[in-house]
KEVEXLO-74711 format. One record per residue (C-alpha): residue in one letter; z, x, y. Coordinates in pm, whole numbers, padded with zeros to 5 digits. Layout:
N
{aa = A | z = Z | x = X | y = Y}
...
This chain:
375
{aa = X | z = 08430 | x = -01696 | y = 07161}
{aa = X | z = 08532 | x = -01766 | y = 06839}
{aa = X | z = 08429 | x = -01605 | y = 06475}
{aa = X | z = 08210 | x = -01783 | y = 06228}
{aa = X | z = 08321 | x = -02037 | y = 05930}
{aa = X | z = 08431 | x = -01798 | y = 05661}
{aa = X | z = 08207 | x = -01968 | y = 05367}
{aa = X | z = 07919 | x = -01708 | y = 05555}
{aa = X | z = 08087 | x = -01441 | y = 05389}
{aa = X | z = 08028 | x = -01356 | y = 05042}
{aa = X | z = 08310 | x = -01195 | y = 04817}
{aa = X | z = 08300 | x = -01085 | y = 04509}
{aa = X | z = 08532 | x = -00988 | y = 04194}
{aa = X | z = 08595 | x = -00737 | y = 03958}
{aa = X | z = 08868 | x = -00692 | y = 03706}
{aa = X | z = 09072 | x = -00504 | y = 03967}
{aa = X | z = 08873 | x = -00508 | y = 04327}
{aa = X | z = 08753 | x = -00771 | y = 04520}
{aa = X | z = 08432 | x = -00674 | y = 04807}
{aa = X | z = 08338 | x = -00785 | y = 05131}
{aa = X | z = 08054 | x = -00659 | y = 05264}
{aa = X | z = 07974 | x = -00552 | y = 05676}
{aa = X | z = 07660 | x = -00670 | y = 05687}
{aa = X | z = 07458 | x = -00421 | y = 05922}
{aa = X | z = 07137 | x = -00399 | y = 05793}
{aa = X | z = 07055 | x = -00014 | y = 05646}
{aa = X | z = 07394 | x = 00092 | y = 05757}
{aa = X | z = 07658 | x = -00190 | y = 05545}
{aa = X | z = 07891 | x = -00092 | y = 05332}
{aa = X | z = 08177 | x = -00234 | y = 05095}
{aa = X | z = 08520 | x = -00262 | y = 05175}
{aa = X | z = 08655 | x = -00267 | y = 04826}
{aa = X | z = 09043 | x = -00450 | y = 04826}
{aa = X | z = 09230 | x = -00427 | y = 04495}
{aa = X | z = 09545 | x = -00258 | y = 04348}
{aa = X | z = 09524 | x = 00095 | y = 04169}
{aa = X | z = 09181 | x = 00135 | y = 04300}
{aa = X | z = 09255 | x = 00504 | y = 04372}
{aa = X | z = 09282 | x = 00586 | y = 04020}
{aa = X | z = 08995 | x = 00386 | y = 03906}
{aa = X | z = 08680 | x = 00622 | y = 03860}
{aa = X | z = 08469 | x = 00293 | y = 03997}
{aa = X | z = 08579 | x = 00318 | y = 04298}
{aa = X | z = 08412 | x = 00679 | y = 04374}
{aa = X | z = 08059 | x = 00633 | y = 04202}
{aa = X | z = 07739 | x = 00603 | y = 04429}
{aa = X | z = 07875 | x = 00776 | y = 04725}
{aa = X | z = 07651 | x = 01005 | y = 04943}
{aa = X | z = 07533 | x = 01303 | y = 04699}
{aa = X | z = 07636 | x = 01618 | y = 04860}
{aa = X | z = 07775 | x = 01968 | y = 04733}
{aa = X | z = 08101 | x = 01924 | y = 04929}
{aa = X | z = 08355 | x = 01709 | y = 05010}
{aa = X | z = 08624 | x = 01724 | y = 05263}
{aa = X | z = 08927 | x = 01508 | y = 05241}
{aa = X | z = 09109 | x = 01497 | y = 05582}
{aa = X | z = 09484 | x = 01352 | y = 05561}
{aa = X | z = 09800 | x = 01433 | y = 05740}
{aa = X | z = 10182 | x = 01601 | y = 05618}
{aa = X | z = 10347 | x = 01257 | y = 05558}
{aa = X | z = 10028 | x = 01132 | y = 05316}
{aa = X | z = 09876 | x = 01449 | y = 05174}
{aa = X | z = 10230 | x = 01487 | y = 04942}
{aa = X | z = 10188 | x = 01124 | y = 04825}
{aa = X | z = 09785 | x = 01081 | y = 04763}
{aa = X | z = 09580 | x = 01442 | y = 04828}
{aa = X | z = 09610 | x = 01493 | y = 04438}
{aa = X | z = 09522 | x = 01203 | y = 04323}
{aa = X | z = 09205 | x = 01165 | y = 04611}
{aa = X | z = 09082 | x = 01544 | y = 04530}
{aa = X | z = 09133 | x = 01472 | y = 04126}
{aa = X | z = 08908 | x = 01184 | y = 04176}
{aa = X | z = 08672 | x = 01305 | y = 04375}
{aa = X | z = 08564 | x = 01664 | y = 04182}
{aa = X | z = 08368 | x = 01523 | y = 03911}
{aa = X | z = 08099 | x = 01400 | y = 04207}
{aa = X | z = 08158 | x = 01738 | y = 04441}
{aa = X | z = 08108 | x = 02088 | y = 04358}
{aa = X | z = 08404 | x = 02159 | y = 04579}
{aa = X | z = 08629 | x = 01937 | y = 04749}
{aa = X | z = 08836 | x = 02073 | y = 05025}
{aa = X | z = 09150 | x = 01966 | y = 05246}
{aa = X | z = 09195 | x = 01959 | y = 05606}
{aa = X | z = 09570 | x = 01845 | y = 05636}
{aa = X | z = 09687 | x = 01781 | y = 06014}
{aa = X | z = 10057 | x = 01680 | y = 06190}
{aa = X | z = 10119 | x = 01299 | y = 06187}
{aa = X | z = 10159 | x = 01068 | y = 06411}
{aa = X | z = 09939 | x = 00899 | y = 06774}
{aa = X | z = 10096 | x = 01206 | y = 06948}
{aa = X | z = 09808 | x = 01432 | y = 06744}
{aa = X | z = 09523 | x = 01186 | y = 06760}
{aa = X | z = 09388 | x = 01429 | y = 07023}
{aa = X | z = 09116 | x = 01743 | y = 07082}
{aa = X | z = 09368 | x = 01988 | y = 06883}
{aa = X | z = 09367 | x = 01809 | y = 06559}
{aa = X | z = 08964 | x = 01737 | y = 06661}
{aa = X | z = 08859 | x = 02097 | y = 06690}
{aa = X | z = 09141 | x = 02182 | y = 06369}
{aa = X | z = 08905 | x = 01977 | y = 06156}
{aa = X | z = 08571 | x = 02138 | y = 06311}
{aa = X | z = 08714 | x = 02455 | y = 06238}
{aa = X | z = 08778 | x = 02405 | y = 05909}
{aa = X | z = 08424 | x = 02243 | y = 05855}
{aa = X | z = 08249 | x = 02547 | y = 06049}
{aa = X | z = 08468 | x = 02823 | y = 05871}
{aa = X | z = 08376 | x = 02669 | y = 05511}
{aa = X | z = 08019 | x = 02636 | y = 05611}
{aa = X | z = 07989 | x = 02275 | y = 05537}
{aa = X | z = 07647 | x = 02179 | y = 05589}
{aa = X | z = 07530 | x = 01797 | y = 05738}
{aa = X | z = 07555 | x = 01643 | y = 05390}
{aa = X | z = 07901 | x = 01691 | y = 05364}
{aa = X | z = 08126 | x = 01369 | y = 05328}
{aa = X | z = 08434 | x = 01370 | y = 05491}
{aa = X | z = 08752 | x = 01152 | y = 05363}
{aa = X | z = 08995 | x = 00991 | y = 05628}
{aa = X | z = 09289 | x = 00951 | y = 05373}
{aa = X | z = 09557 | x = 00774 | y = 05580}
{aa = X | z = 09637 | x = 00541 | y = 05858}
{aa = X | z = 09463 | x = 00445 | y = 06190}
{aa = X | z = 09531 | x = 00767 | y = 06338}
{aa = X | z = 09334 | x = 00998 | y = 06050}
{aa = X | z = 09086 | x = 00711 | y = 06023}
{aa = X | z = 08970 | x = 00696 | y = 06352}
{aa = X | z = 08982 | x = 01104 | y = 06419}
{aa = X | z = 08800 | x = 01193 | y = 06092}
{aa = X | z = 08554 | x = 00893 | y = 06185}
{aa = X | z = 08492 | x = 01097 | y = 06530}
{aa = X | z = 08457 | x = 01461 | y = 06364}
{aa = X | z = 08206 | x = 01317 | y = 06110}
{aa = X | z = 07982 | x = 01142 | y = 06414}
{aa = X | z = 07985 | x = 01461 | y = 06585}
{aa = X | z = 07986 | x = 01701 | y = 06294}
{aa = X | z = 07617 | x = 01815 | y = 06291}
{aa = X | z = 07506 | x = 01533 | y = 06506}
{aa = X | z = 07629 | x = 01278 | y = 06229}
{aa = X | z = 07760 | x = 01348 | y = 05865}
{aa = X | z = 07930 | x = 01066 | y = 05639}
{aa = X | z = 08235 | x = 00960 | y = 05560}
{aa = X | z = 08449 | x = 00707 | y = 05412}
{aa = X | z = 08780 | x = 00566 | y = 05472}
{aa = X | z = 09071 | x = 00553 | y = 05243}
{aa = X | z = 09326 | x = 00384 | y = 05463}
{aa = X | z = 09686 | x = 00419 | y = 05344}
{aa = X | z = 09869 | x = 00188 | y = 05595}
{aa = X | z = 09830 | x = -00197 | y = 05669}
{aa = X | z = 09743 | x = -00177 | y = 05999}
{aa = X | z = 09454 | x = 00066 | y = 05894}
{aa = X | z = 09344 | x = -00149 | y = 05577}
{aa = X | z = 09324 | x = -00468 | y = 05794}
{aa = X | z = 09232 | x = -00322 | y = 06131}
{aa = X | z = 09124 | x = -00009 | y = 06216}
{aa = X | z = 08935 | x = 00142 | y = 05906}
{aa = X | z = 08686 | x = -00137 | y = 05894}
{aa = X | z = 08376 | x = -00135 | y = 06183}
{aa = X | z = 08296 | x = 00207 | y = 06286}
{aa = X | z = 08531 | x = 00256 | y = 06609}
{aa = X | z = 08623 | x = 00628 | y = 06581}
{aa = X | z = 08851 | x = 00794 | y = 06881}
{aa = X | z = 09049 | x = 01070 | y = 06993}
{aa = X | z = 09310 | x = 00933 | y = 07287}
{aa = X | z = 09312 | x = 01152 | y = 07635}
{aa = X | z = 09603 | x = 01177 | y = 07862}
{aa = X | z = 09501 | x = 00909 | y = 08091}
{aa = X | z = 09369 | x = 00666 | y = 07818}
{aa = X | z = 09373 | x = 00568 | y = 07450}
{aa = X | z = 09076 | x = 00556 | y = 07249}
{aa = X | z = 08854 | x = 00649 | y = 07575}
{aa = X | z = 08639 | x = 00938 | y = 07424}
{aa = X | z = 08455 | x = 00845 | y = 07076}
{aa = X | z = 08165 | x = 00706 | y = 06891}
{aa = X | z = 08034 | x = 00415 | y = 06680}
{aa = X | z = 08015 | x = 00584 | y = 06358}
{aa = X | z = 08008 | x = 00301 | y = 06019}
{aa = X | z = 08165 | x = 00485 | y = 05763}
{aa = X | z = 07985 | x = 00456 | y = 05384}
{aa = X | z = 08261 | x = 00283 | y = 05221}
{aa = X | z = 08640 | x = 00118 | y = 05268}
{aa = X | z = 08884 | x = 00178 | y = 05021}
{aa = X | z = 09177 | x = -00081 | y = 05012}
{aa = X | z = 09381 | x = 00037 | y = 04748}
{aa = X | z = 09713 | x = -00190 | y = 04788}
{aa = X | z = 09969 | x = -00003 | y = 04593}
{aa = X | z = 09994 | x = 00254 | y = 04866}
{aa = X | z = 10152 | x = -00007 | y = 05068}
{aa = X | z = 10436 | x = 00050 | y = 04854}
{aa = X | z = 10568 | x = 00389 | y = 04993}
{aa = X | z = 10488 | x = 00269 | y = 05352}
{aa = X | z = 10800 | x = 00263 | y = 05591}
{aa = X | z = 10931 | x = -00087 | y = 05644}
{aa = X | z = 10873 | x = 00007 | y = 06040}
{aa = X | z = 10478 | x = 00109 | y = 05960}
{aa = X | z = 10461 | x = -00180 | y = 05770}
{aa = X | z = 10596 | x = -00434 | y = 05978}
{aa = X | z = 10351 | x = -00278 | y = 06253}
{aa = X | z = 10060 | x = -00365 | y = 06004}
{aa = X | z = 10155 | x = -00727 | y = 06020}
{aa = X | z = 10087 | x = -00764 | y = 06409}
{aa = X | z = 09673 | x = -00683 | y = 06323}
{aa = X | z = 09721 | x = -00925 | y = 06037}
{aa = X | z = 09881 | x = -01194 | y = 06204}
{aa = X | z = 09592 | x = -01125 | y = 06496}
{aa = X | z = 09319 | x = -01281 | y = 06328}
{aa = X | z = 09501 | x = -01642 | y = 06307}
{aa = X | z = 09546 | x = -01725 | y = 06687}
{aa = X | z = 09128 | x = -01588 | y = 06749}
{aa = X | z = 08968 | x = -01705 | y = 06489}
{aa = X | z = 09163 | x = -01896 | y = 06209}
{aa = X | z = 09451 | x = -02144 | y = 06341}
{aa = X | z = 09485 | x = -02255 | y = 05901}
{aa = X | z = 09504 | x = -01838 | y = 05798}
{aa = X | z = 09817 | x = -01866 | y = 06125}
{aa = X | z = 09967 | x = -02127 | y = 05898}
{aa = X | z = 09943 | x = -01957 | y = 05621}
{aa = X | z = 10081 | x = -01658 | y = 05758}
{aa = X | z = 10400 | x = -01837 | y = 05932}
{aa = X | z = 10468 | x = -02028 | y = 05519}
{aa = X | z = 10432 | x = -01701 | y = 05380}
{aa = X | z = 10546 | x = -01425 | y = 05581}
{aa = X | z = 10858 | x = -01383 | y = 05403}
{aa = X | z = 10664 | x = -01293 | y = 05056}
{aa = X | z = 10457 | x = -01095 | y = 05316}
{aa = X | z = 10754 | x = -00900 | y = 05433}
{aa = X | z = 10884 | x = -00833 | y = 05041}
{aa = X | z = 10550 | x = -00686 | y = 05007}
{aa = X | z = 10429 | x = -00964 | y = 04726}
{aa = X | z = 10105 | x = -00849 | y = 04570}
{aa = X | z = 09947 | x = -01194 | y = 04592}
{aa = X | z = 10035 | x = -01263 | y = 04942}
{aa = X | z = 09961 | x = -00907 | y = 05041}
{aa = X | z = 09578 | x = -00901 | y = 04867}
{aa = X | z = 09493 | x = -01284 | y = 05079}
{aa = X | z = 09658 | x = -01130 | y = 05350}
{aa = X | z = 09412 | x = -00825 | y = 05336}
{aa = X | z = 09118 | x = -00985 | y = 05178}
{aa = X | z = 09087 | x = -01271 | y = 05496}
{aa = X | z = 09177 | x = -01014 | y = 05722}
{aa = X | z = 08914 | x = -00765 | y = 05686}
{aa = X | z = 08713 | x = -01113 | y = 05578}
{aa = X | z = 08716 | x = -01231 | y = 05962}
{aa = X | z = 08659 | x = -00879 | y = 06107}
{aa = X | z = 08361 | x = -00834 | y = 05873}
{aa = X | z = 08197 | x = -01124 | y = 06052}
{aa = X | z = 08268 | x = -01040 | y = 06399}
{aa = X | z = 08124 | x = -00678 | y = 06343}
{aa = X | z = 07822 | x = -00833 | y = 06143}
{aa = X | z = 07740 | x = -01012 | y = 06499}
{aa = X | z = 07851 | x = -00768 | y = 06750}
{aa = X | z = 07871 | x = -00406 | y = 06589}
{aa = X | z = 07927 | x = -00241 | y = 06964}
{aa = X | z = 08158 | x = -00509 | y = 07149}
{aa = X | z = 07926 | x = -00661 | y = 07409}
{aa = X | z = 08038 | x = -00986 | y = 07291}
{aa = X | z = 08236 | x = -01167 | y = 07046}
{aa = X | z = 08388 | x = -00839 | y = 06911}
{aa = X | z = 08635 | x = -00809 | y = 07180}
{aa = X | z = 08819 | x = -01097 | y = 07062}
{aa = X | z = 08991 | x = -00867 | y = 06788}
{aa = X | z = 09148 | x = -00669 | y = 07136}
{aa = X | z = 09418 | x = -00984 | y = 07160}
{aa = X | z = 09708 | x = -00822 | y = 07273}
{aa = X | z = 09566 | x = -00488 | y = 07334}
{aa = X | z = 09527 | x = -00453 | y = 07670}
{aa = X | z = 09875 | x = -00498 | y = 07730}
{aa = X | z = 10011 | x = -00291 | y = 07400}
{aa = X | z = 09765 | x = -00024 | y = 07515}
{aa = X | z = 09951 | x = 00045 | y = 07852}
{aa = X | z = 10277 | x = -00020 | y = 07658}
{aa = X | z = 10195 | x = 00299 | y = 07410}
{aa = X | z = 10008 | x = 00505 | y = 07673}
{aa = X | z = 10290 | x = 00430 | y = 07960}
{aa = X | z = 10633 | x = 00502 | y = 07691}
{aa = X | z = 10412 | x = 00807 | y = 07567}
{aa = X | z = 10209 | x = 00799 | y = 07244}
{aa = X | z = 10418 | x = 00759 | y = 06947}
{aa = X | z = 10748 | x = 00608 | y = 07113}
{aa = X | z = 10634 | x = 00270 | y = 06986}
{aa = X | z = 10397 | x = 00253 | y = 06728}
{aa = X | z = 10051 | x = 00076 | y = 06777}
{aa = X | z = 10172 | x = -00202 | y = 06586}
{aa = X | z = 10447 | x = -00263 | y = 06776}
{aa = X | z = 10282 | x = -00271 | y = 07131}
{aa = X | z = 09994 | x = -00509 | y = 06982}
{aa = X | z = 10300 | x = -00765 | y = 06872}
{aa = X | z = 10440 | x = -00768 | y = 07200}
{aa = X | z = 10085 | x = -00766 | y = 07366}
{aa = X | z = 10013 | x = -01072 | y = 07191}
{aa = X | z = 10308 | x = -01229 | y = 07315}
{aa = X | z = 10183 | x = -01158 | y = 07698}
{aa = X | z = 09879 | x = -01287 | y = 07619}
{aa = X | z = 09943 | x = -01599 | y = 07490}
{aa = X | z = 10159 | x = -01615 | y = 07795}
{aa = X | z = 09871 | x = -01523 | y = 08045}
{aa = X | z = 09683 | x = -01784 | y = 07818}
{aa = X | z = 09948 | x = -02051 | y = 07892}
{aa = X | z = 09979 | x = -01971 | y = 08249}
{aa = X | z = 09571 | x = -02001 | y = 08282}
{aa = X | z = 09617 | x = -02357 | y = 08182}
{aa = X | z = 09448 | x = -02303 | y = 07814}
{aa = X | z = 09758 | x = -02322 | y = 07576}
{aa = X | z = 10083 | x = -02542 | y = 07577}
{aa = X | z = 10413 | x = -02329 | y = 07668}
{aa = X | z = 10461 | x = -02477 | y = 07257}
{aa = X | z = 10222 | x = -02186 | y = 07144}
{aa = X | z = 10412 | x = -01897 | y = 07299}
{aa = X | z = 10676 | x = -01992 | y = 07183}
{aa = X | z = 10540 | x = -02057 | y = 06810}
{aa = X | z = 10347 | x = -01671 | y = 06833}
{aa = X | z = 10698 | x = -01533 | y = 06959}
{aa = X | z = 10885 | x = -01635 | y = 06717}
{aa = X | z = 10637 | x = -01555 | y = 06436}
{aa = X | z = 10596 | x = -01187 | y = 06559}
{aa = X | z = 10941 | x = -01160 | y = 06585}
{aa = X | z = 11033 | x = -01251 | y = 06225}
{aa = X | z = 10787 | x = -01024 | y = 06156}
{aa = X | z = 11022 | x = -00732 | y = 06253}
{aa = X | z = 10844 | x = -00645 | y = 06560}
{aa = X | z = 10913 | x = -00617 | y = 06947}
{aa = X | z = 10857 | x = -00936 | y = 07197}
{aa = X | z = 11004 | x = -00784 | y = 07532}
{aa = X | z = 10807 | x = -00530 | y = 07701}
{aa = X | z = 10929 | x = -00183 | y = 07822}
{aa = X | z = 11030 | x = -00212 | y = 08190}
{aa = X | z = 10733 | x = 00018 | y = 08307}
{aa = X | z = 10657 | x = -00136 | y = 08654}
{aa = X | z = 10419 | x = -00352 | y = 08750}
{aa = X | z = 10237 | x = -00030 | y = 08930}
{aa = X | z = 10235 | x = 00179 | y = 08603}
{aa = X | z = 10107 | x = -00153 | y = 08408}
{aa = X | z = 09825 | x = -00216 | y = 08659}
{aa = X | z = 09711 | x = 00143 | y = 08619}
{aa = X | z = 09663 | x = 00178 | y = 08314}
{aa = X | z = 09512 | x = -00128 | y = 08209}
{aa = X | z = 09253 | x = -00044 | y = 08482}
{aa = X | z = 09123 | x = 00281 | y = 08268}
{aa = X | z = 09107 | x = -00001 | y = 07955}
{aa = X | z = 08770 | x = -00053 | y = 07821}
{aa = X | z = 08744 | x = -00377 | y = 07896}
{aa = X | z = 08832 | x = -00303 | y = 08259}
{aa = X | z = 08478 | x = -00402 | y = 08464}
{aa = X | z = 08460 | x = -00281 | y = 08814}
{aa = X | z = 08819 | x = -00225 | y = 08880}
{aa = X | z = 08887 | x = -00578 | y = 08736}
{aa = X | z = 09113 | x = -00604 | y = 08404}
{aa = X | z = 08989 | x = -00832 | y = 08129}
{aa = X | z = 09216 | x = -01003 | y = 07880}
{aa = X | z = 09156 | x = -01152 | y = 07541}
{aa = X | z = 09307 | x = -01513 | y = 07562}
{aa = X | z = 09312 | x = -01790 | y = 07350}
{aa = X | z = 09078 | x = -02124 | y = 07467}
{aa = X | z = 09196 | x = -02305 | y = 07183}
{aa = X | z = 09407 | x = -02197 | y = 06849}
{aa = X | z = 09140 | x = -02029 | y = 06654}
{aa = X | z = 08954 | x = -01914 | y = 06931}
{aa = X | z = 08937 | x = -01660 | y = 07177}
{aa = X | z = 08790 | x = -01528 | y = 07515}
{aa = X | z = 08767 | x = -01309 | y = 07774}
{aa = X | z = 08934 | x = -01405 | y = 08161}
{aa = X | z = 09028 | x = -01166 | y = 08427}
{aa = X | z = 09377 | x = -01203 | y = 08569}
{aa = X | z = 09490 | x = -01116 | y = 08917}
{aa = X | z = 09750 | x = -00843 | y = 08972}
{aa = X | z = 10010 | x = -01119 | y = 09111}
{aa = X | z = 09937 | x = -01332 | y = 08771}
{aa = X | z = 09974 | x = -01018 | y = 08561}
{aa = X | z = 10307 | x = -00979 | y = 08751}
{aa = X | z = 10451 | x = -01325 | y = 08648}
{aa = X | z = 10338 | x = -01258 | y = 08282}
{aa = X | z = 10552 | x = -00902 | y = 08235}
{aa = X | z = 10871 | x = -01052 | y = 08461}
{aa = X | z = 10889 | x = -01352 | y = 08168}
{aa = X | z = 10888 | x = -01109 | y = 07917}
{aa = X | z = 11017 | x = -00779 | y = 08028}
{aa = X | z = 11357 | x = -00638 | y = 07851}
């Protein structure tokens, strides 16, 4: 499977955003990429008309950007409210769920209320859950404050909690209205957050653009000093390539499980360590590194590629040896992964650089994989 040419997608300019557009018939929306777009008053016109608004964030964030979001936001709301919740993948759960729906219920918030994610993947993709449940369905919009969020997660309507035995196993396809890329909150991000950003970003070259990999490997060290040019191409194609996949396959039947590379793996790296020990970043590098290994050892890539992906994820700050789980505890829970068919685990694995697929693995193969690259 690989992703369409990129001339199919259409982006425009303005004097200080840039907009690519997830085509999905009566339910698209903009993702709007730019610097200072939080303080521009153009960012928050023609957004769902409603009395209230409620802006969910977390402790780390709400200090930084709640202001400035709630400032913005009250000449369009009569009242504008603030759910603020703990931080980190540990929370991404049913507490911090039913602490939003408690605030919603308590402040009688009717089912035109539009909620605000304002923060990374983990507020994104729990606020994106409360709002398709909320009523049956109310709006909301994302306002992601981290990389990995502003290339990955915020953009395509996958909204989770994570359950003991799984992440991202209970949730909803829920678009939000609108993507907010504002790229000078990149600024106060952690050099650890960021550098888990970089593994989505550096995702979309092996499955779908081997010349965006290139341009990733010759500029990753303006990437790394956080250079506003490199950063906006770096976001801009990005959320460019994940546009088009959605546009084809909103619900991943198909060609949208190519954006999983490395997932499988870095999901039972997060879930086995216990949420939060490595961030999600940090698993997806060194899942990526497994499965270009599992792609080399199914005969589709040279040994030359794993090699060339290592070493590029590894400049990038991030882990390439996996924790030393056991085969056993790796098996297990890749079997509760949503690809998983019938007991069988599925991998996203690159055919070809710029393009991606799905193969199954056996346990012994899986086995071989982990023992090459196990710390």
């Amino acid at each position: 499977m690989s992703a369409p040419a990129p001339a199919s997608v259409a982006a425009s300019s303005g004097p200080r955003a840039q907009t690519i557009r997830i085509d999905l018939g009566d339910r698209s929306y903009p993702i709007l990429i730019g610097a200072g777009l939080l303080h521009d008053a153009q960012s928050w016109v023609d957004l769902p008309r409603a009395t209230t608004a409620v802006v969910v964030s977390n402790v780390t964030v709400a200090p930084l950007y709640l202001s400035v979001v709630k400032q913005a936001l009250a000449p369009h709301y009569a009242r504008v409210l603030e759910v603020v919740l703990p931080d980190g993948e540990a929370h991404k759960d049913g507490v911090s769920l039913n602490a939003v729906f408690d605030h919603l219920l308590a402040q009688a918030c009717d089912r035109r209320t539009v909620l605000f994610a304002l923060g990374g993947g983990v507020i994104g993709d729990l606020t994106g859950f409360a709002a398709a449940c909320y009523m049956r369905g109310v709006p909301f919009v994302q306002v992601p404050t981290t990389l990995l969020a502003q290339v990955d997660s915020s953009v395509g309507g996958k909204t989770a909690i994570n359950h003991p035995l799984g992440k991202n196993m209970i949730g909803a396809f829920h678009q939000p209205v609108r993507v907010l890329c504002d790229l000078d909150v990149l600024r106060t991000l952690p050099d650890r957050e960021y550098s888990a950003g970089l593994a989505e970003v550096i995702k979309y070259g092996p499955i779908a653009d081997a010349e965006f990999l290139g341009w990733i490997e010759q500029h990753l060290p303006a990437l790394m000093a956080r250079d506003p040019a490199a950063l906006a191409h770096a976001v801009r194609r990005s959320c460019e390539i994940k546009a088009l996949v959605v546009g084809q396959d909103e619900r991943e039947s198909g060609l949208r499980a190519i954006l999983n590379f490395g997932h499988t793996f870095g999901h039972a790296i997060e879930a086995g360590l216990g949420y939060g020990q490595w961030l999600h970043g940090e698993a997806v590098g060194c899942g990526m590194v497994l499965a270009a290994e599992l792609s080399h050892r199914l005969g589709l890539m040279p040994a030359s590629f794993v090699t060339r992906l290592r070493e590029l994820i590894e400049r990038a700050g991030l882990p390439v040896r996996a924790p030393d789980l056991g085969l056993a505890r790796y098996l297990e829970w890749m079997r509760v992964d949503k690809k998983a068919e019938g007991g069988e685990i599925r991998f996203v694995v690159i055919e070809a650089l710029g393009r991606a697929g799905m193969r199954a693995a056996s346990d012994a193969l899986v086995g071989e994989v982990l023992a090459a690259h196990t710390a």
